[in-house]
Every structure is written in structure tokens, then in C-alpha cells.
N, C-alpha and C positions, 0 to 999 in steps of 0.2 A: 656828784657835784654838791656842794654844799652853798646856799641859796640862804638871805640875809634881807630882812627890810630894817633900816636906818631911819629913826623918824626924824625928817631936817622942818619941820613945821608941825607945830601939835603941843596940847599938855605935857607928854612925856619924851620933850625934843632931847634926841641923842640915844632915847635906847633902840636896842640891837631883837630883831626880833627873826632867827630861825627859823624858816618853812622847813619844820620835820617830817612832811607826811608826801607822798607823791602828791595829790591833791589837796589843797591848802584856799580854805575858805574864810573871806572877813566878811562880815554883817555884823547885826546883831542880835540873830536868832542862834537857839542854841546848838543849833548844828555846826555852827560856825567855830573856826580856829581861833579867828582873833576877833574880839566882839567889841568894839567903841562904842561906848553910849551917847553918842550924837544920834539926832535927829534926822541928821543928814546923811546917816547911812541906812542904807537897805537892811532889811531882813538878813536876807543873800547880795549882798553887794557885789563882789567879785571874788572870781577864783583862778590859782594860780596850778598849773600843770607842771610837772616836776619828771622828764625822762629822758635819762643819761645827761648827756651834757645841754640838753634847750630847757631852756624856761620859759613857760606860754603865759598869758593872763588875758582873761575874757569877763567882759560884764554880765552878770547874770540877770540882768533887764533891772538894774538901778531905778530908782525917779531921777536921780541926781547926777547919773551918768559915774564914770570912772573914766580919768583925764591919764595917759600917758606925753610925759613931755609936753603940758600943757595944751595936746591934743586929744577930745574924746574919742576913745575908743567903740571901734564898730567890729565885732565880731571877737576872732582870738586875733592876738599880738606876741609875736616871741619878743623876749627882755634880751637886754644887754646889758653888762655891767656899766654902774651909772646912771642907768636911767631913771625916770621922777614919777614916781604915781601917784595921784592924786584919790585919795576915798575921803568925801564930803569934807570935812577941814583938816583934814591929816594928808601928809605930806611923805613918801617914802623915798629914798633911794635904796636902788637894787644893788646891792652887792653880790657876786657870784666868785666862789672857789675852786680850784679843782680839788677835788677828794685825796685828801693825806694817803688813807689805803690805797686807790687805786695807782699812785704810783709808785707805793713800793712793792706793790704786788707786780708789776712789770718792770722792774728794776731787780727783781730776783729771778726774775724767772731766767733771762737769758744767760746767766751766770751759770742758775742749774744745768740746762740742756747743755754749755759747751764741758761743765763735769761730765755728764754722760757721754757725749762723743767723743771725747776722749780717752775711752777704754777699747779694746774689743769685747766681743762679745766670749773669746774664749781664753779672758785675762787669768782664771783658774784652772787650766787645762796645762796641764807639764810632761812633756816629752819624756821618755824613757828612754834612756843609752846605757843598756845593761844591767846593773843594779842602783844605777843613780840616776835621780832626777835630772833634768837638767832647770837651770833656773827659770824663773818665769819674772817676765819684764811687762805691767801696765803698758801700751800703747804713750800715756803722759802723766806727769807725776800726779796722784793724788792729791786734792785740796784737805787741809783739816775736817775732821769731823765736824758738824755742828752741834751742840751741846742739844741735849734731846730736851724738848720744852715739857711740861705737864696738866 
């Protein structure tokens, strides 16, 4: 899943900021992902939880709290798309995608497996009647190769 804060309130309203890390920290200490030089944010302000498809976000004891949907937040909170977070004067909406890879990595795959059942298992085994073979017929017609990548 590919996870996006939108700044709709702020000095840098409109840009686009990617949570690339499973865990995804804003303050202004330098452990922190995204660091605003406000006042009004914490050290450790909040952080964001990032596994499969939920996205979490909990305060990490603020002074100033962290507001979702105009609501303070007490404890963790799973996000939705759209939703509004609030870090001291900045303003975010969550944006949430599903992962480009993950579906065409299940979009190929059931294509493979019905190649494969569609052979037998003894598609290169050829009867002998005398001196001749006799033909040998795939179970279903083979699909094209796929061009070998490198």
C-alpha cells in the first residue's frame, strides 16, 4: 500500500509527502521523518504504522495533542482515505493507494497456474507402435513463450 500526506493547511500547502518507511515519524527531533520547525510540534509528535493494507497513527505524548478529523486523538487510530490530521499548524490529508506491484503480481499468477494444468504430467512420453512413434498431443495448446527478462 502506498500511503501519502497532502498538506491542505500549512506553508507548503499542496505538497505530497510519501510515508516510505513501515514506521513513519513527525516531530522535530532528528529521529523524525518529517521534521516542521514549528513550535507547536513535539520532539516526537506522532507516528504513523504502515502494515499491508491498515495505516495506524498514535500520539506520542504531544503537548499540543494530534487532532484527527478535528478530533484529539487518544491512543492509536487506524486512517482512512481522506482523512484530516492535524500536527500543531499543519494540516494533512491521507491519501492511501493500493500497490501497483501487488496487483500484477496476482494478475499473473492465475494465468500461470492454468498454463500449468493444462499439460499432463507425461506430455513428453511417446508410445511405441513398432518402429514408430506415435504422436504425442499437449493435453492444451501451449501459450507463447515469454521473452526471458535479464
Amino acid at each position: 500500500m502506498r500511503v501519502q500526506l497532502i498538506v491542505v493547511q500549512g506553508k507548503p500547502e499542496g505538497k505530497v509527502i510519501p510515508l516510505n518507511a513501515p514506521v513513519f515519524k513527525i516531530g522535530r527531533g532528528e529521529t523524525c521523518h518529517l521534521r516542521p520547525s514549528s513550535e507547536q510540534v513535539s520532539r516526537e509528535h506522532a507516528e504513523f504504522q504502515i502494515e499491508g493494507e491498515t495505516v495506524s497513527v498514535r500520539d506520542l505524548g504531544s503537548r499540543n495533542g494530534t487532532l484527527v478529523n478535528g478530533e484529539r486523538l487518544v491512543g492509536e487510530r487506524p486512517l482512512i482515505q481522506g482523512d484530516r490530521l492535524q500536527v500543531g499548524p499543519l494540516l494533512f490529508e491521507v491519501r492511501l493507494e493500493e500497490s501497483v506491484e501487488a496487483d500484477v503480481t496476482v494478475a499473473r499468477k492465475p494465468k500461470h497456474e492454468e498454463t500449468l494444468k493444462g499439460y499432463s504430467d507425461t506430455k513428453e512420453v511417446a508410445s511405441f507402435q513398432g518402429d514408430k512413434a506415435a504422436e504425442v498431443k499437449p493435453t492444451a495448446e501451449p501459450e507463447p513463450a515469454l521473452p526471458a527478462s535479464s
